[in-house]
N, C-alpha and C positions, 0 to 999 in steps of 0.2 A: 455211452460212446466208447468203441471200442480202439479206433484211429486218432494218432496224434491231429492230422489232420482237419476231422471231424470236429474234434475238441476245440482247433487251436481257430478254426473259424467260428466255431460259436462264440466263444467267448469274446472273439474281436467283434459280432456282429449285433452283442450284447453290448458291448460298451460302444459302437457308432450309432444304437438306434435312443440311447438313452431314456426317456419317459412315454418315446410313441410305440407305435404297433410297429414298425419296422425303420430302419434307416433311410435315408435318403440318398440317390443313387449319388450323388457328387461329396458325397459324407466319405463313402468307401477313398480309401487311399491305398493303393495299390501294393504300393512298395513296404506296408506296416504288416503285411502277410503273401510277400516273394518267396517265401519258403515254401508255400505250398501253392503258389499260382498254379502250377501244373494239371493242379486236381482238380481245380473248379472251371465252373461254367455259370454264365448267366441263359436264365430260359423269360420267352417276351410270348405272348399270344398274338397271332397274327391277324387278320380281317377276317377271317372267320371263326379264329376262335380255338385253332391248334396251338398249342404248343411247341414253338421250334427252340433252339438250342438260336441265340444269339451271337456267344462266344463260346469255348471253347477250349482249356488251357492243353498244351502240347503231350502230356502223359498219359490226360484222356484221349486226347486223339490217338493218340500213341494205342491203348488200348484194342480202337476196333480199326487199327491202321488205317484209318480214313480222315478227312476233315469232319466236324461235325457240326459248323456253320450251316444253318437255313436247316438243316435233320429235325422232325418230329423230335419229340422226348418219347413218344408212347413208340416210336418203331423199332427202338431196342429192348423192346420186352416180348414176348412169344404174346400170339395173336389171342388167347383168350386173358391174357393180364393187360391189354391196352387199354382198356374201358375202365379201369379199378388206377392205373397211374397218370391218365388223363384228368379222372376224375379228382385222385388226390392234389395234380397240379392245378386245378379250376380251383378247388376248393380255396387253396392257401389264398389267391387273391382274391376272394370273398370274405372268407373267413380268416384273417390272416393265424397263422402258427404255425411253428417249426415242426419239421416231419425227418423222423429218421427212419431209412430204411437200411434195413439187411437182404441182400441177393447175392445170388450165384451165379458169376460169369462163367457162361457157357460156351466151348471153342469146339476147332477141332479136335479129332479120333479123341475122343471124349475127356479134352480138356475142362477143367474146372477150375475154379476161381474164385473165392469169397472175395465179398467187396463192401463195403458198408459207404449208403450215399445220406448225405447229407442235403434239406432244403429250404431255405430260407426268403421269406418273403422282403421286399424291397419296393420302395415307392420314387417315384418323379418329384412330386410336389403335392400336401395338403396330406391325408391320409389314405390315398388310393393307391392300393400296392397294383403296380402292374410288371413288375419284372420278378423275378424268383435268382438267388442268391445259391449254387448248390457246389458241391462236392462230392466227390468218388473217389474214392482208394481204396487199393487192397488191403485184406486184412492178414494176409499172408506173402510168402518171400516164394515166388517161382522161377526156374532158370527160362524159360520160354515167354513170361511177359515181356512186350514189345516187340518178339519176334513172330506170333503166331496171334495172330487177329481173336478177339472174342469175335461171338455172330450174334448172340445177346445176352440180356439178364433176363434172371429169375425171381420173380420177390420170394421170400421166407419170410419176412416179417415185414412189416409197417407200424410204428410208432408216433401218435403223437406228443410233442415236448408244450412245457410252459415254458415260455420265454425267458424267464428266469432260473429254469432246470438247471440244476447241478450236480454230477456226476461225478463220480470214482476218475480220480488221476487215469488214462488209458497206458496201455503201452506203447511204446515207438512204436512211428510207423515200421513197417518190415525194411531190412537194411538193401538197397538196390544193389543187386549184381551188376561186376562189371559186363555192359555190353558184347554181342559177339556179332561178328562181321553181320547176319541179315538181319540182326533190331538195329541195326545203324546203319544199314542201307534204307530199312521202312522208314524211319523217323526224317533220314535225307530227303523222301519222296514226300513227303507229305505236307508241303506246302503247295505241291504241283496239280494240277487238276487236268485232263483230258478233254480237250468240247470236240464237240460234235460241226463236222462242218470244213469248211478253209477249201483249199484248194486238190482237186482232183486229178492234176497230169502228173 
């Protein structure tokens, strides 16, 4: 693992799942890793069997300046890698084990972005993992994060972990710039949503 991040969830989701195959979702305590709530998100499979994004922390959303509440997982990936990270999100809650991935946020006029995600299986009750425990952060320091939307990712790698993997100290994460007036305008809107509908005079 390359991100503080990455690291600093693991190791908390190592020691909340203690002797099972994954924690239990009322194990997680929120406030024991507020340092990087930002980056993560929890993913649920819905009645048929997609993968949506259930939560959502604010620097990910930040990322593709959108909300990412009720979003597939597979629809931020380009259309022939959806079938390859749906599949590795089915798997984890069959097969539980941790999965790290390496991709490449891809933007506008040919922005780029390394980012190394993080995914960890989670259960309700008994040994049935039905939630996914994950993380995203970049792996580098760009003036334009937050202000210019990714449009998706790239895999370059896929990693399976044992549960007990232990890895080289990483480096900090990359140090945040200070914002500029439109990454704190997008991060303003982005609790706000647009519907469809109301009143037409």
């Amino acid at each position: 693992m390359q991100t503080k991040t990455a690291t600093d969830l693991f190791r908390y989701w190592q020691s909340a799942k203690g002797e099972h195959v994954a924690p239990l979702r009322n194990r997680i305590e929120p406030d024991k890793i507020r340092h990087i709530l930002g980056d993560l998100f929890i993913l649920e499979a819905d009645e048929r069997g997609d993968i949506r994004f259930r939560l959502a922390g604010t620097r990910l959303c930040a990322l593709f300046a959108r909300e990412l509440r009720g979003v597939t997982f597979d629809s931020l990936w380009p259309y022939e890698e959806m079938d390859q990270i749906a599949a590795e999100a089915r798997g984890m809650m069959a097969t539980p084990r941790p999965v790290l991935i390496r991709a490449m946020g891809l933007g506008a006029q040919h922005r780029r972005l390394g980012l190394e995600g993080l995914l960890l299986p989670m259960r309700a009750k008994g040994e049935r993992v039905d939630r996914i425990l994950g993380a995203l952060a970049p792996l580098e320091r760009a003036a334009w994060i937050g202000a210019e939307p990714l449009h998706f990712l790239s895999v370059e790698r896929i990693r399976h972990l044992a549960p007990d993997h232990a890895g080289p100290s990483p480096a900090p994460n990359p140090p945040r710039l200070r914002e500029n007036p439109l990454s704190q305008a997008v991060r303003r809107v982005l609790h706000l949503a647009v519907l469809e509908g109301g009143r037409s005079d």
